[in-house]
Each structure stands twice: as C-alpha cells, then as structure tokens.
N, C-alpha and C positions, 0 to 999 in steps of 0.2 A: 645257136646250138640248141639241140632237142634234148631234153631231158628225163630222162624217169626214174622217180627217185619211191623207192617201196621201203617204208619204216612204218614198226604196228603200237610206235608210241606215239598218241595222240599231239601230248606238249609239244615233243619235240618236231614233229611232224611240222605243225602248225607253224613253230618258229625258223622249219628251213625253206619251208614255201615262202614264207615273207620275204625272208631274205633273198631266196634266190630267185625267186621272180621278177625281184630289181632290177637283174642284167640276164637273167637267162630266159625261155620258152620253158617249165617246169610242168609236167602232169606226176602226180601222185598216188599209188596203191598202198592198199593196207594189206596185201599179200600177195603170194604166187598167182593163186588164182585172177586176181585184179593185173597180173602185170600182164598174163596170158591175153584177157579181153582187151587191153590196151593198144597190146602187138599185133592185133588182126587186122589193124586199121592203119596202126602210124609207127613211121621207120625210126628210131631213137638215136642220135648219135653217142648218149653216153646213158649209163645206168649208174645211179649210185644206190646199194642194198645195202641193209642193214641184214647182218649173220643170222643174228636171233632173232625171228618173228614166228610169230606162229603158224601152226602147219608146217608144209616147207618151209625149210631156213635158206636164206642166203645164197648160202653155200650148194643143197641141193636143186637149185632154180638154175645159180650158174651151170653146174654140169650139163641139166638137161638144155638150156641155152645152147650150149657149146657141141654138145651131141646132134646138135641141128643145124649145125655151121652157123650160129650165129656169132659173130665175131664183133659185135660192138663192146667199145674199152667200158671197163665197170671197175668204180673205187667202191671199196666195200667198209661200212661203219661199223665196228663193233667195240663192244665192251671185253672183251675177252684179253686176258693178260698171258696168254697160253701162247706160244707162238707155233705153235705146230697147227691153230685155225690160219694166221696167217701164211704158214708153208705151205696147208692147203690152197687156202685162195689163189695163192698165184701155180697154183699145180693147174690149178683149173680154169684157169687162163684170165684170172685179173689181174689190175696192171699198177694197180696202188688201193691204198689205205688209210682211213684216219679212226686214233682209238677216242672213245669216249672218255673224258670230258673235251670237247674241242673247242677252239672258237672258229667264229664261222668263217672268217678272214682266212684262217687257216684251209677251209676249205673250199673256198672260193680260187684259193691259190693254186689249189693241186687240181681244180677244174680248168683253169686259167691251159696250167702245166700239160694235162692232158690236150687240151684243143691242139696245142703248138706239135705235141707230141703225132698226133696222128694227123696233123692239119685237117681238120675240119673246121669245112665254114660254116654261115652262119643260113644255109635253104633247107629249111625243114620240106622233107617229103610227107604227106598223108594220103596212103594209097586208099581210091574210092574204088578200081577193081584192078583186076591181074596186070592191066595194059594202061589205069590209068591212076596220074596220082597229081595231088595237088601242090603248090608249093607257093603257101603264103603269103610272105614275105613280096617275093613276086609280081605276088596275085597271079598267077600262070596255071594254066590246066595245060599237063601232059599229057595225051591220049594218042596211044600207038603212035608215039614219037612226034606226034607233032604239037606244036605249041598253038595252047590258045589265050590270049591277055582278056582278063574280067574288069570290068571298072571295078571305080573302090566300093559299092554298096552290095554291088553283086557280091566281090571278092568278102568283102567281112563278112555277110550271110552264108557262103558257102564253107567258111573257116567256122564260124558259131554251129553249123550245122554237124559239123564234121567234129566238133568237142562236145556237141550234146546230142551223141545218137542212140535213137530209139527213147526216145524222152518228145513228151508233146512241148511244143514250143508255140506259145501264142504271141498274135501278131505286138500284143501289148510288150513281150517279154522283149523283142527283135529293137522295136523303137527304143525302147531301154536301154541295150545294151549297143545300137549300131548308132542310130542317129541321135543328135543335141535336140534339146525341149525346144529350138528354135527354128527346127526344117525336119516337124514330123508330120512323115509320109501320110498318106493316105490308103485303106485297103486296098485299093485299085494299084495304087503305087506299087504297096508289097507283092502285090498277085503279078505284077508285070517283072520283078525281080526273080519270083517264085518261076515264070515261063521260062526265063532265062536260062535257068541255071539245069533246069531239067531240061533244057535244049542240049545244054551243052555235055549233062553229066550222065544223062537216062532218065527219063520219066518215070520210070518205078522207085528211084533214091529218095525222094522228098513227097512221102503223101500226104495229103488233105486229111483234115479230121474237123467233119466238116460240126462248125459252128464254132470250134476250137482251137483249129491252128494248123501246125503242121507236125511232123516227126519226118526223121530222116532212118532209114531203116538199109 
C-alpha cells in the first residue's frame, strides 16, 4: 500500500517514516505544496495529514482534493481537542482520525483497518505519462494497456528513477543503492540498462548529463 504522509514537525515526521516504512511504501511532504508535486507522478492509496501545518492546513488540501474527485481514504492527525475540526474532516470526506499524543501501534491499526475497509492491495501505480504507468512490486510497465515485464536491474532503476526525479543521479549513487559491493556493474553495464528502459519508457525521460550521470525529467 502507497502512502503519503504530509506532517510539518520534523521529530515527529522523522519517527513515523521509521516506523512505517517497516510494513508500508511511505513518501513524505512537509506541506500542500510538496503533496501537489508528489501527485503529478504517483497514485497514493492512502494520505495520512496532519490539520495544522503550515500554509495550507489539512483540512484545506482535503477540500481542494476532493473538488477534484480525488477520492483516496485520508486519516487525519491532529492535536485539536475541538471536535467541530473533526466534524469537519469527515464533512469533507475523511474517513478516520488519530489525536495527538498517539502511539504508533495505534496507528498502524487504523492503516491496517482502512486497507480491509476499502480493500486495497498492495500494487502501487507510478504514472510516467497519461497512458503509461509503472507498478513496482510487479516490476510491470503499463503502456496503452499492455504489459511489459522488466528484469530486476532494469525494474529497481526504473523505480529509483521514478523516486528521484529531476535530481542528477550518478552512476556511483545507482551501484549504491541497486547492486551489492559484490556484482558491481560496470558503465557499459549501466548504459545497456539506461537503453532499456528508454526503449521501453521514451527516450526523452531519463537524460544524459554527460560526465555526470543521469536525471529523469
């Protein structure tokens, strides 16, 4: 399950990624705006917000969410003892709640409760354009409906690229993060990876920076 969790307290920020990155797929914003650039790319099965952050709140992110038929389930954190923020929230169509101070078990539970609730499973989509989107887990490219299977080097380059876009990525950073110190590639290697995946995705997604690396744009 895909997650996107927008809290503008660092601490606490830091100690629900931990946590829920143990059992879930988690990306994290530090506000509206960050959750906006998120959505352009990857379909979320659940949002969990916090009320009060700064700039837009919470609460005004869901409306405009929902003014745009997006209809993904969102639990919403807040500190608020008022219960007319929570008659809001569920005015504007979230579907649960947890007040601060929580434990995290607590919240793992009510993710748990949502999954069963709306059965979703567990294939994250990350659309690379209108007609084409990726799905992980899979390793699978959807492209105007038909399926294409990626091995696994291709597949986790194409997912790294896809979580760090428009950022240069060097081939040093790639063997880092994809292959073990004990089967690393060579740049011929990565450049026969790199043909790949612009065969399969468009040759204009992943440019050359040349002496430097790549970026996915």
């Amino acid at each position: 399950m895909k997650i996107l969790l927008m809290e503008d307290d660092a601490v606490l920020s830091d100690i629900l990624l931990d946590y829920l990155s143990e059992s879930w797929d988690v990306d994290y914003a530090y506000n509206s705006e960050e959750v906006y650039k998120k959505l352009d790319s990857i379909k979320y099965d659940l949002f969990i917000f916090d009320i009060n952050v700064a700039g837009k709140n919470g609460l005004e992110l869901l409306a405009e969410l929902r003014e745009f038929n997006d209809t993904t389930p969102t639990i919403f954190i807040t500190a608020y003892t008022d219960t007319a923020y929570l008659k809001k929230a569920f005015e504007l169509g979230a579907h649960d709640y947890i007040k601060k101070p929580f434990e995290l078990e607590e919240l793992n539970a009510r993710i748990l409760n949502t999954k069963k609730l709306f059965n979703i499973d567990n294939k994250t989509q990350i659309f690379i354009s209108e007609s084409t989107f990726y799905l992980p887990e899979l390793r699978q490219v959807n492209k105007n409906s038909n399926i294409f299977s990626l091995g696994q080097k291709d597949g986790e380059m194409l997912f790294y690229f896809l979580k760090n876009q428009k950022r240069v990525i060097t081939n040093d950073e790639l063997i880092q993060n994809i292959w073990d110190f004990d089967h690393i590639p060579s740049d011929a290697t990565i450049r026969s990876h790199i043909r790949t995946l612009r065969e399969m995705i468009g040759k204009d997604k992943i440019q050359t920076v040349r002496g430097v690396g790549y970026t996915y744009e």
